[in-house]
N, C-alpha and C positions, 0 to 999 in steps of 0.2 A: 895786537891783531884784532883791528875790527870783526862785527860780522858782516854779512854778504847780504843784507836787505835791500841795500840799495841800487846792487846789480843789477844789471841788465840778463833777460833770461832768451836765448836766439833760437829760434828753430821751434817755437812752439807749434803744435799741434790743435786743432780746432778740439772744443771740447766735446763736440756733436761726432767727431771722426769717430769711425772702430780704431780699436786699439790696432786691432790685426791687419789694418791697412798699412799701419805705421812698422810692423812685426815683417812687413813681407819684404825679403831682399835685405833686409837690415844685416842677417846673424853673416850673407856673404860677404856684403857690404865693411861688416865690422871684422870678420878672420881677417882681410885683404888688406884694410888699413893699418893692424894690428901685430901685425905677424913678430916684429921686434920685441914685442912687450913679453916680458916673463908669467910665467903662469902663475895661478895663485891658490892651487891644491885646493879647487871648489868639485864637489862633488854636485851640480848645479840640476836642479828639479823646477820646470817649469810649472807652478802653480798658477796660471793663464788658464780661466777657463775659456773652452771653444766657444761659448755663449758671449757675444759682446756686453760689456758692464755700462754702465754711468757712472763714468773715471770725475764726474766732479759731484758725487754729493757721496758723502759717507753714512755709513748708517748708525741709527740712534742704540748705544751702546751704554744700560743705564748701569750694571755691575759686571763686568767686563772677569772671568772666571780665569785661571791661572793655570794650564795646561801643566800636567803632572813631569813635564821635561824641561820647563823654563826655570832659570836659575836666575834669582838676582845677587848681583855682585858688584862689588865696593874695590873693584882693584883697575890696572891700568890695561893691562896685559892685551883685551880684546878691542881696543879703539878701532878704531877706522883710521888709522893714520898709516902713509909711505914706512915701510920695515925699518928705515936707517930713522925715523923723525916719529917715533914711538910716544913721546913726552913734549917733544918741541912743539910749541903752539896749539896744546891743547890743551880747551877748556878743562877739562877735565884731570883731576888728580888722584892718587889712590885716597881712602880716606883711613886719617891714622886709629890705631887702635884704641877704642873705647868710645869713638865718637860715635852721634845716634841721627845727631841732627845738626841743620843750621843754625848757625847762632843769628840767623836773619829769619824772623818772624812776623807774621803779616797779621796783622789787626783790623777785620770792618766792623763798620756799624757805629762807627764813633758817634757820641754826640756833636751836634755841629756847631757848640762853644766850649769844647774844648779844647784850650793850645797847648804847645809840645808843652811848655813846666808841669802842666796837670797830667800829661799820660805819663811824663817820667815818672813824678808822683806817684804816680796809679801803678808803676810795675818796676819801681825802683827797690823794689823789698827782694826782689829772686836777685839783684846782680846791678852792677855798674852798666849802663847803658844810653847810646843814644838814639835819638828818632827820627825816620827820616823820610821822605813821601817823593812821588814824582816833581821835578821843574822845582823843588823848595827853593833853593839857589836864587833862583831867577823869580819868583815870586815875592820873597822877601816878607811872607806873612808868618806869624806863629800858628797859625790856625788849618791842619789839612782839609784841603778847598771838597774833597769828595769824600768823604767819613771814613776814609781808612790811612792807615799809615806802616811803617817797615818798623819794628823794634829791633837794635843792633845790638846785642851785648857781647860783653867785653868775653867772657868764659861759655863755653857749652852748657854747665853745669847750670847755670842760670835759667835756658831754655827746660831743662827737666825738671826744676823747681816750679816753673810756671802752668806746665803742665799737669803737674800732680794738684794743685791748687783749682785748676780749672772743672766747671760742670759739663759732662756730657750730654747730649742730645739730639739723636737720629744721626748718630757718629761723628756730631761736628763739637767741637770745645768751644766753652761759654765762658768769660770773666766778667765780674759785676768792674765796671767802672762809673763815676761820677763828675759832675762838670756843675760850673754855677747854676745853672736850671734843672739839670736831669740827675736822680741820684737812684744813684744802682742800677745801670744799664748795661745789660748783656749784650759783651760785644764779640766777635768771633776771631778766635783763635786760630792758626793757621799756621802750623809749625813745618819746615820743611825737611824730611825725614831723608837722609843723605842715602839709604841702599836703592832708593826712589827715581833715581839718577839714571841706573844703568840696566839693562835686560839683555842678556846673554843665553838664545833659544838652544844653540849647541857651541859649547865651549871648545868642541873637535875642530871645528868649524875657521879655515882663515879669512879673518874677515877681507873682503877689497872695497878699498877707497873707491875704485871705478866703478861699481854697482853701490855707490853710496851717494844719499841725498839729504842736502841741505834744506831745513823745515824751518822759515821764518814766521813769526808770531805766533810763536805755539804758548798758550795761557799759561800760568806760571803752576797752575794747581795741577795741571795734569803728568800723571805719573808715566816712567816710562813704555811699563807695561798696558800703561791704555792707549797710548802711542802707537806700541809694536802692534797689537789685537786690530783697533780701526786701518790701520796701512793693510796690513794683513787680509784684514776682511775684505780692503776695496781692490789690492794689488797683489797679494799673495808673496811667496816666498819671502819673507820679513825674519833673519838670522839675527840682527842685532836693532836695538833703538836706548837712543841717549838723548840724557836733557841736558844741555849748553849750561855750565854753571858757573857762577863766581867765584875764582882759583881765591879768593881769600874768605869769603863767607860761605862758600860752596849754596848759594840759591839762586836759582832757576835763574836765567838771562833772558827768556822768551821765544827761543830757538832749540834747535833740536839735528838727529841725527837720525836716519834710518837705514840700514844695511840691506841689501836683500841679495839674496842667493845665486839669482837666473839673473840672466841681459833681460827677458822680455818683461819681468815687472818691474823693472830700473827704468827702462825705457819708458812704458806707460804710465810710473809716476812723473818723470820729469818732460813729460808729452803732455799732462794733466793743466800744470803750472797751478792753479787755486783748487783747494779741497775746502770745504766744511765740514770743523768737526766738530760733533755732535755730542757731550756725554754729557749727564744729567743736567746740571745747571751752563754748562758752557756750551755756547755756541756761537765758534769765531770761525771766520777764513782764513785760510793761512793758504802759504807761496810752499811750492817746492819747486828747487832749485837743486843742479846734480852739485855736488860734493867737490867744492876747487882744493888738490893736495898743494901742501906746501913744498918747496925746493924740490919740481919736478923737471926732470927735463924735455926737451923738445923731443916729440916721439920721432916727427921725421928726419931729424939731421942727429939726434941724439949730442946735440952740443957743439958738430961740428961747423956748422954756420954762423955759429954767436958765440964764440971763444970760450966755449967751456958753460956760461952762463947758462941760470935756469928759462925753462918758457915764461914768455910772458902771459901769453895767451890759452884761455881751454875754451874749445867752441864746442854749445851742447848741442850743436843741428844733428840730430840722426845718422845724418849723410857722412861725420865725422867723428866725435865724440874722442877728441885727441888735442894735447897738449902741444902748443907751437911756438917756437920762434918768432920773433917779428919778419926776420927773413922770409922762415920758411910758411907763416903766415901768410903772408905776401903772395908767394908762389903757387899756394895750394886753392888759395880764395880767389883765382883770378879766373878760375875754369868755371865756366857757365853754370849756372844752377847755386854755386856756391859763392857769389861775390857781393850775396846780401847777409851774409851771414855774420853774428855781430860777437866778439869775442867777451868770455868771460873773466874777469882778474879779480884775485883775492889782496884786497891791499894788505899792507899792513902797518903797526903802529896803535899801541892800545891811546884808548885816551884819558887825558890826566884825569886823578880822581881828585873830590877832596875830601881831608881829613874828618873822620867823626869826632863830636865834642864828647867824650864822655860825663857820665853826668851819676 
């Protein structure tokens, strides 16, 4: 299952608009489209302030505090996924008992003649492991071209080794490594700690896919709880937030998940399309795009126009926010106002990996 960066996002919203331009006529708009769709036991609290916001810049969030009713958790139970497809094509997996962390480990600050034999070297003492950096592949050098690199080990048990060896420093971890010119250079540690993943604000709570938004390029250090707090702070109602992870090393993919409670901040985020977020050292743009479920069917023919088969199609225009058929695509898009409207598909098909060397 790829992810969805490279879709196409329809019906966007000026980022200069009020929100509540976009809010008006929508909630009759959405009962009337909607009415087939089963409920999804939301106790739903619009957290939209009456004040219009600026839905594209978020706010600078340097230690983001932990509200005494958020729960982090390590299990599958609250995804964002369709009730029958719980586990099917998601990133995400329970994580098994005892585990702390990923056995994918991020190292900068390398020196910039050192090549992979020297860093296995340098961290071959906690565990069997190999090293691996962006485009290595296709570059065809020993040497990471940007001073940082991925350490892969074989065991968990290896990563907490590494960590107990490492020095602290205004909360970040330090190892001395060494390279033909530079010896004993503090380089930084970056372990990715697996309960980090997930933020569950009320566990009562059933999550819906349909008030669910897809967050591409979200930095890989950011945790989920600093996630949920900036959405939160910019759009309000935020029940759940998730970090897209690697179902076999469980680290971060660069994407994410954020649930929210009400239509009107579901709305206003995927009315936004780019946010800047802001926490201490990061600051990147990212896309939000509404949440494509898997093996959905066509809301308006419910299957009976396309033989049973799922929609092809989800259009995130306001004006619809419903899953379609090519048929019934065809027929709904043809009525005025709606015939520019560009449909969204979640492919699927992961892509090949290859094999680590270990070392």
């Amino acid at each position: 299952m790829s992810d969805m960066n490279s879709l196409p996002l329809c019906g966007i919203v000026s980022e200069q608009q009020n929100a509540h331009d976009v809010f008006n006529g929508v909630d009759k708009n959405y009962a009337s489209l909607h009415r087939s769709r089963s409920t999804t036991g939301y106790n739903a609290h619009s957290h939209v302030s009456d004040n219009s916001r600026n839905l594209a810049v978020l706010f600078d969030v340097t230690k983001p505090q932990v509200p005494n009713d958020v729960q982090n958790v390590r299990s599958a139970p609250f995804r964002p996924q369709s009730n029958d497809q719980q586990h099917r094509g998601n990133p995400h997996y329970p994580v098994p008992d005892g585990e702390r962390y990923s056995r994918k480990v991020f190292v900068g600050g390398l020196p910039p003649d050192i090549d992979e034999d020297e860093i296995v070297l340098s961290f071959r003492r906690f565990g069997p492991l190999a090293v691996d950096w962006p485009h290595k592949q296709e570059m065809k050098s020993r040497f990471p071209p940007k001073g940082y690199a991925f350490l892969l080990y074989q065991e968990e048990s290896s990563v907490h080794r590494m960590i107990e060896a490492c020095i602290e420093e205004d909360e970040k971890l330090y190892f001395y490594v060494s390279s033909p010119t530079v010896k004993g250079k503090p380089v930084q540690i970056r372990p990715w700690k697996l309960s980090d993943a997930d933020l569950v604000l009320d566990a009562s709570m059933t999550l819906d896919p349909r008030k669910t938004v897809f967050i591409g390029g979200v930095p890989r250090p950011l945790k989920a709880i600093e996630l949920a707090m900036m959405m939160d702070k910019l759009y309000g109602g935020v029940c759940y937030a998730g970090i897209d992870t690697d179902p076999e090393l469980k680290y971060p993919k660069g994407a994410g998940r954020v649930s929210f409670s009400n239509l009107h901040s579901y709305i206003a985020a995927i009315s936004t399309r780019f946010v800047q977020l802001q926490l201490g050292e990061i600051d990147k743009r990212v896309e939000v795009k509404p949440y494509v479920i898997d093996d959905q069917m066509c809301d308006e023919c419910g299957g009976e126009q396309c033989g049973g088969k799922f929609a092809s199609f989800f259009c995130a225009n306001v004006a619809c926010l419903q899953y379609y058929c090519e048929t019934c695509w065809a027929t709904i898009h043809c009525y005025p106002g709606r015939e520019f409207h560009k449909p969204l598909v979640k492919e699927g098909g992961d892509r090949p990996k290859t094999r680590s060397r270990w070392c």
